[in-house]
TIPA-939463 format. One record per residue: residue in one letter; x, y, z of N, C-alpha, C, O in turn. Coordinates in steps of 0.02 Angstrom, whole numbers, plus 50000, padded with zeros to 5 digits. Atoms other than C-alpha are relative to their C-alpha. Layout:
<recs>
AXYZXYZXYZXYZ...
</recs>
This chain:
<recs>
X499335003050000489734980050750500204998249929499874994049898X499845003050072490704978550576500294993750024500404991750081X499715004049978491414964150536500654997250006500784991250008X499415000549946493184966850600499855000050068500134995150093X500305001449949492434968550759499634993050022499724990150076X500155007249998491464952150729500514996950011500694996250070X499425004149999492854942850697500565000550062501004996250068X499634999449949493724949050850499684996650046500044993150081X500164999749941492544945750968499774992649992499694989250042X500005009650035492204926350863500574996350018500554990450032X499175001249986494114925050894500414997850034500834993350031X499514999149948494714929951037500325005349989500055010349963X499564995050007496124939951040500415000249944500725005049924X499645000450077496854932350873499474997649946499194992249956X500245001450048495944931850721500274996649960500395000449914X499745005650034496664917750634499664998949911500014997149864X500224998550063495414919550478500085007449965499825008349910X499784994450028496044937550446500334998349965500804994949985X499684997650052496624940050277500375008349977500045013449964X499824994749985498064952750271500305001449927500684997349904X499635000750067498544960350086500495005750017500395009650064X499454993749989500114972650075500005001249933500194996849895X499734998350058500114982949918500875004950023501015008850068X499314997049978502064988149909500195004849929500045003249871X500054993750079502405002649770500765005350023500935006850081X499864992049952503595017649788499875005649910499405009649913X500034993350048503725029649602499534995349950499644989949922X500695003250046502105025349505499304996750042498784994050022X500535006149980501125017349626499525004250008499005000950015X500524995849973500025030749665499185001349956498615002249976X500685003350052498745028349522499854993249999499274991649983X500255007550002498895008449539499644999650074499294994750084X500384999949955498225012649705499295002550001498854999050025X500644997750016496755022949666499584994749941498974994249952X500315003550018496225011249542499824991950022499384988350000X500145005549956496294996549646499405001550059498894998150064X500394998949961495445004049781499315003949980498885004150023X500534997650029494125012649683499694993549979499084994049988X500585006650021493394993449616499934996050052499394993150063X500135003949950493864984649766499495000950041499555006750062X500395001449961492234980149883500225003050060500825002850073X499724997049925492364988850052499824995050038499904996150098X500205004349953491684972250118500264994349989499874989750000X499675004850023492854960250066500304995150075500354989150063X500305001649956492984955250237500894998850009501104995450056X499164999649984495104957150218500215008450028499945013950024X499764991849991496174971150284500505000049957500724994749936X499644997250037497334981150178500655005750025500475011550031X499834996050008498984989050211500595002249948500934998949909X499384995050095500175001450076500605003650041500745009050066X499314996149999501795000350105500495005049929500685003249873X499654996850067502685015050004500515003750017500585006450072X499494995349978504245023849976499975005849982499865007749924X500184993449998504185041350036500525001850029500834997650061X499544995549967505355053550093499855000550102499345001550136X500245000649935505795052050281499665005750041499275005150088X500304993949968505375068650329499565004149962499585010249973X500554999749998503885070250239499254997050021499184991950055X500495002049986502065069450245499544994949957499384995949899X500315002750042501065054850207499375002249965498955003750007X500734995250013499465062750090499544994649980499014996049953X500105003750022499125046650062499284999150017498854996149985X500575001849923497795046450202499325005649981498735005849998X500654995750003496985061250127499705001549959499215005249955X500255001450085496795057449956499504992749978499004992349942X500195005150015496405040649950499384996450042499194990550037X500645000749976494855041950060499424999549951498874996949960X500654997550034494015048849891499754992949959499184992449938X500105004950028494185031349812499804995250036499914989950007X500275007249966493475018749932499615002050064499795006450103X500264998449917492315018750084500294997350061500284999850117X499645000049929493265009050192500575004950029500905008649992X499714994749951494195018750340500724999449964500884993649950X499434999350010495925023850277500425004950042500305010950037X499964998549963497165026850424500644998550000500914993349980X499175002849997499005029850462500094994550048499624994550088X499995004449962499615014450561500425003750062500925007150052X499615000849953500115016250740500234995950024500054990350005X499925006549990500955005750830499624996550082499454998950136X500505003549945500094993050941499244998649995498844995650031X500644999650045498674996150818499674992849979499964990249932X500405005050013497434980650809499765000549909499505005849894X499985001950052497274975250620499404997250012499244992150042X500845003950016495424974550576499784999949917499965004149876X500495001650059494394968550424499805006849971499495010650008X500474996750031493894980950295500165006350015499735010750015X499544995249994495354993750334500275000149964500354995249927X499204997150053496745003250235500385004550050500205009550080X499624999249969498045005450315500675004149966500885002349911X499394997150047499605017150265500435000550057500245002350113X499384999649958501305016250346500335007150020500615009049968X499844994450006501875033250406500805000449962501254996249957X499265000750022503365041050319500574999650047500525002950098X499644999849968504935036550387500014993950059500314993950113X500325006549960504355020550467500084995149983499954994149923X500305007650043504315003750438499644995050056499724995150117X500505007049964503164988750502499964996649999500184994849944X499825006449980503044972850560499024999650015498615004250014X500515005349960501464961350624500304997850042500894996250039X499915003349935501504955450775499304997550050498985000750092X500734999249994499964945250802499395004049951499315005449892X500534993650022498604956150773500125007649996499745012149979X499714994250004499514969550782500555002049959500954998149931X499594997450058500474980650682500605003850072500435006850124X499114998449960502444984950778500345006249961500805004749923X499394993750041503225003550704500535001750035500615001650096X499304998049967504905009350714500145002849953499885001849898X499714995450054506015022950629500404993749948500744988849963X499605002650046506605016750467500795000750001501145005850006X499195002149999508375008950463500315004649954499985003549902X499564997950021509505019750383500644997149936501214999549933X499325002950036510605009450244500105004249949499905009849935X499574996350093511635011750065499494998349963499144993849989X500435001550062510505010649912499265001450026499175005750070X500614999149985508545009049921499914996150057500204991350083X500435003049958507315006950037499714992750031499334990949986X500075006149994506924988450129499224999750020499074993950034X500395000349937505244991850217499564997349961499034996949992X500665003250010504094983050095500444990550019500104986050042X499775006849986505374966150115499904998950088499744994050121X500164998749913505234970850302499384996150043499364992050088X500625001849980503524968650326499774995849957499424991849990X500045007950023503254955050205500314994750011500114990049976X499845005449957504324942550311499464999450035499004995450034X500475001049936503464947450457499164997849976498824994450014X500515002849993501854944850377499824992949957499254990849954X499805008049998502304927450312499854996150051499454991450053X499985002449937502604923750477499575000950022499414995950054X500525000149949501124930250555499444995649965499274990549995X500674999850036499624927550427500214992649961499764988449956X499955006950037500524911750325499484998349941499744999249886X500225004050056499344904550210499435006049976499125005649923X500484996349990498224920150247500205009449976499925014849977X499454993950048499644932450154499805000249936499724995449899X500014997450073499334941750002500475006149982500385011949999X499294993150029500954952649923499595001449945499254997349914X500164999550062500454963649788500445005249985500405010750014X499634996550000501834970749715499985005049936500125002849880X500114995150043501534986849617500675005549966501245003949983X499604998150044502544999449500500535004050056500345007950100X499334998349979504305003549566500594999449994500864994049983X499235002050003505985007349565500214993950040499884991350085X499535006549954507424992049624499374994050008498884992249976X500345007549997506814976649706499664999550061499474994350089X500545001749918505864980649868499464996650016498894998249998X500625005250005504844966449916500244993749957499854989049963X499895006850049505624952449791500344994750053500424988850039X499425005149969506774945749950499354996650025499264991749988X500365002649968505334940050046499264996849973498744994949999X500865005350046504064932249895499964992650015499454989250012X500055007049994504834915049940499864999350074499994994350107X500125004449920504334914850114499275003750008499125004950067X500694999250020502544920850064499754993749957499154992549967X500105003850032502484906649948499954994050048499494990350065X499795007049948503254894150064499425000450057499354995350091X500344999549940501934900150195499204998949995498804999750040X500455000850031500544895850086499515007549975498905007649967X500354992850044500074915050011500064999549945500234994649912X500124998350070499884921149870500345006049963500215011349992X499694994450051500794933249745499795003049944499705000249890X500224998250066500294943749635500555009749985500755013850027X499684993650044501204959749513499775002049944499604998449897X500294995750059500664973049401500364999649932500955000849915X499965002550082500714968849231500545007449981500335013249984X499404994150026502454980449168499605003949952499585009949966X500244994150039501564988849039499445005850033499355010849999X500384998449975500364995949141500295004150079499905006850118X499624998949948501735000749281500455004449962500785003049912X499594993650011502535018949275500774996949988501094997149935X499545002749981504015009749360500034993949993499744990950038X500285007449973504124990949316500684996450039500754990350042X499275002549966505904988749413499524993950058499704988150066X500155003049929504804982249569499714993649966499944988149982X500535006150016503484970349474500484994349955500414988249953X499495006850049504954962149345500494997050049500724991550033X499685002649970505984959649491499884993550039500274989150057X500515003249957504574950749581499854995049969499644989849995X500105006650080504424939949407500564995750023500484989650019X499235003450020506234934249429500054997850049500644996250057X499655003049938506194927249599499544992949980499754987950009X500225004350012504744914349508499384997350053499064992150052X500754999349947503354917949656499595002449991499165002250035X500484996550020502324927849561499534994549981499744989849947X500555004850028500454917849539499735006049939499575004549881X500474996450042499724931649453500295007049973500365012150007X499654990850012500554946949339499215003549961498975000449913X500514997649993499044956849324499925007749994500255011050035X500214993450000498334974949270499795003350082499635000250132X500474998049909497724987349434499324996249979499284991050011X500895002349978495654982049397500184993850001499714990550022X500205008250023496154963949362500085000250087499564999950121X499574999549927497234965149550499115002050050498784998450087X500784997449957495484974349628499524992849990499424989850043X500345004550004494314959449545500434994550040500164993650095X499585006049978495644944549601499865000950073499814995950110X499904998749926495554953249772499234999650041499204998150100X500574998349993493704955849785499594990749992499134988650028X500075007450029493484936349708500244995650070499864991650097X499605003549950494624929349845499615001650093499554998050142X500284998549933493784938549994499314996949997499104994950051X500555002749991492124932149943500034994749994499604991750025X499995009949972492594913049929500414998150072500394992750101X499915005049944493504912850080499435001350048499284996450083X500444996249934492084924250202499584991649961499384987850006X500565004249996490964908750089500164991550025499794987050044X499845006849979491934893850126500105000050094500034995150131X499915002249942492284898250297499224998750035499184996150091X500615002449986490284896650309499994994249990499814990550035X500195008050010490274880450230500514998349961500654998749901X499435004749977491654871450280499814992749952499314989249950X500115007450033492034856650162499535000349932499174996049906X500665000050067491054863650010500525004049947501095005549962X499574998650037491684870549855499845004749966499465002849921X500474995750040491204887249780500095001849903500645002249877X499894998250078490914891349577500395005649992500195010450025X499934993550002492074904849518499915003049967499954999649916X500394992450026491454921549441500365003649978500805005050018X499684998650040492184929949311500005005749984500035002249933X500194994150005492004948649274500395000749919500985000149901X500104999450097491734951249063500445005749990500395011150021X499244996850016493424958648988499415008949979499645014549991X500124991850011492304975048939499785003850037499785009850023X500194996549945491654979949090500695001850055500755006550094X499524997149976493224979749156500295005249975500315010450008X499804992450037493964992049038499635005350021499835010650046X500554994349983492505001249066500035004150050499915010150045X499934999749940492815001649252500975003750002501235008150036X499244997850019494705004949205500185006649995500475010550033X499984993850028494565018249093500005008050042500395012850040X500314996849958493575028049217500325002450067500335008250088X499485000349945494625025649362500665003849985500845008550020X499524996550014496075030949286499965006849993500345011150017X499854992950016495635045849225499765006350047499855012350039X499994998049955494955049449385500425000950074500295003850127X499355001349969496665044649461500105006349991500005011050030X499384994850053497665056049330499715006050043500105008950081X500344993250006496485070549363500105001750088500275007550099X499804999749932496715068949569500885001750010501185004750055X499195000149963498625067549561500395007749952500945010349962X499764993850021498745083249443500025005350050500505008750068X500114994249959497925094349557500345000650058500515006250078X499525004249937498895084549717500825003449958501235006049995X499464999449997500415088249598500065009750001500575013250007X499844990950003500005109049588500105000150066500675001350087X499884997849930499725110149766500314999050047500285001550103X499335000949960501225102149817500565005349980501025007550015X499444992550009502175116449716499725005250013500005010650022X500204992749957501065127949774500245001750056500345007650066X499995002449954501495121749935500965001850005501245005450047X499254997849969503495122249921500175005149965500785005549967X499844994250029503535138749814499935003050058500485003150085X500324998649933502735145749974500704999750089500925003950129X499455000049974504055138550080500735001750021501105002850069X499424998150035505315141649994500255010750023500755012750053X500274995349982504715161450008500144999750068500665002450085X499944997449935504525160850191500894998150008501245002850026X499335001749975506375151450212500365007849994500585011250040X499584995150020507145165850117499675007150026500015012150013X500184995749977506105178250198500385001650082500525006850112X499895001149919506635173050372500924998149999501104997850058X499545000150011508375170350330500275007149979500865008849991X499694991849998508525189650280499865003850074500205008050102X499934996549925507805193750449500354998150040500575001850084X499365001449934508935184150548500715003749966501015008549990X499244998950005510535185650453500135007349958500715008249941X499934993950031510305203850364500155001349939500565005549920X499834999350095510205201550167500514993650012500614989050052X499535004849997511545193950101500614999250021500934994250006X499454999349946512885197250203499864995650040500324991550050X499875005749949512205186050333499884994949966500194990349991X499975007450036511905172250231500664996549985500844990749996X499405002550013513595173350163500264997950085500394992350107X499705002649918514175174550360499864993850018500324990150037X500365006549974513065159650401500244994349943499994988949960X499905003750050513695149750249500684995550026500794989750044X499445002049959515495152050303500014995850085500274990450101X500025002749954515175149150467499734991050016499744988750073
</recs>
């Protein structure tokens, strides 16, 4: 039995000591993810899910990449899906999510003018559910997704934290997240992995011993680099090859469209026909 399973069956039906973090990202985040999840502990004894903005009618690859950086299970969310310990969780595209309880609630993404809402979406809701037991971490992105809902993470007794702008492809999301004045911590990706890894092991130790106070532990500025360095360039080197074989991928497409478009409509004559029409 891991111990999401523990904790369920310690519980009840609500886990009340579940710690729920949301990294929220959409253009850049995809390396602040791999290096977060490459230092982070797979036993941190929190769950994890990544809300990001993706195209609605694509595929998330999120699920099939980001297995190579961490051992815990990384899994698109369904809905009605029980929220366990020592998961990664990814939102499918075209979706957005809620908590509800212990559970995670999907539905097709709303439709508005401008950007995307679905990381402010699900950071109400998990205000509301998790309260003092919320962690936002808001990573490199365009606009302000995620800045409406830092004060009712704050107010709910969580915690905030954003990627240090220099260090963010995109820093629209993390300076926005500055300016609402909820941010506890603006922070590099390894610092964000240690802070996260730090926090899961004083609460799994305080909730042993209740009423006690633990020392905290510091990880030496060169080992982090060290750990940094490494990560990254094992990011970079994943999202190159991720970026050929996505144009491999719609060159290919592309090919069959126009292949299958001369057999139906007969060259270009039917195209033009089908154009007009």
């Amino acid at each position: 039995m891991d111990r999401g399973e523990a904790n369920l069956h310690a519980h009840g039906k609500s886990d009340d000591h579940l710690t729920v973090v949301c990294f929220g990202a959409s253009s850049g985040g995809f390396e602040a993810y791999c290096t977060i999840l490459s230092l982070l502990p797979s036993d941190t004894g929190m769950a994890y899910i990544i809300v990001h903005h993706q195209p609605a009618d694509g595929k998330s690859l999120l699920v099939e990449i980001l297995p190579r950086m961490t051992d815990m299970p990384v899994v698109l969310v369904a809905d009605g899906e029980r929220v366990r310990a020592d998961h990664v969780y990814v939102v499918p595209a075209g979706m957005q999510v809620t908590m509800d309880g212990d559970e995670f609630r999907i539905r097709t993404l709303l439709k508005t003018s401008g950007w995307p809402k679905n990381i402010t979406i699900f950071l109400q809701s998990l205000a509301d559910d998790r309260q003092k037991r919320a962690i936002a971490v808001i990573l490199s992105g365009f606009d302000s997704d995620g800045a409406a809902a830092l004060k009712s993470i704050k107010e709910a007794g969580g915690l905030v934290f954003a990627q240090e702008f220099r260090t963010a492809k995109q820093p629209d999301m993390p300076q926005s997240a500055v300016k609402t004045g909820c941010v506890d911590r603006l922070l590099q990706p390894a610092e964000i992995a240690f802070q996260l890894g730090r926090i899961g092991e004083e609460r799994a130790w305080l909730k042993d011993n209740p009423g006690e106070t633990k020392k905290e532990t510091t990880l030496p500025k060169s080992e982090q680099s060290s750990r940094t360095g490494k990560t990254k360039r094992q990011a970079a080197h994943i999202g190159r090859s991720h970026g050929k074989r996505l144009s491999a991928k719609k060159s290919s497409e592309k090919r069959a469209r126009a292949a299958a478009s001369n057999l139906s409509g007969g060259g270009e004559k039917g195209r033009s026909g089908q154009n007009k029409g």
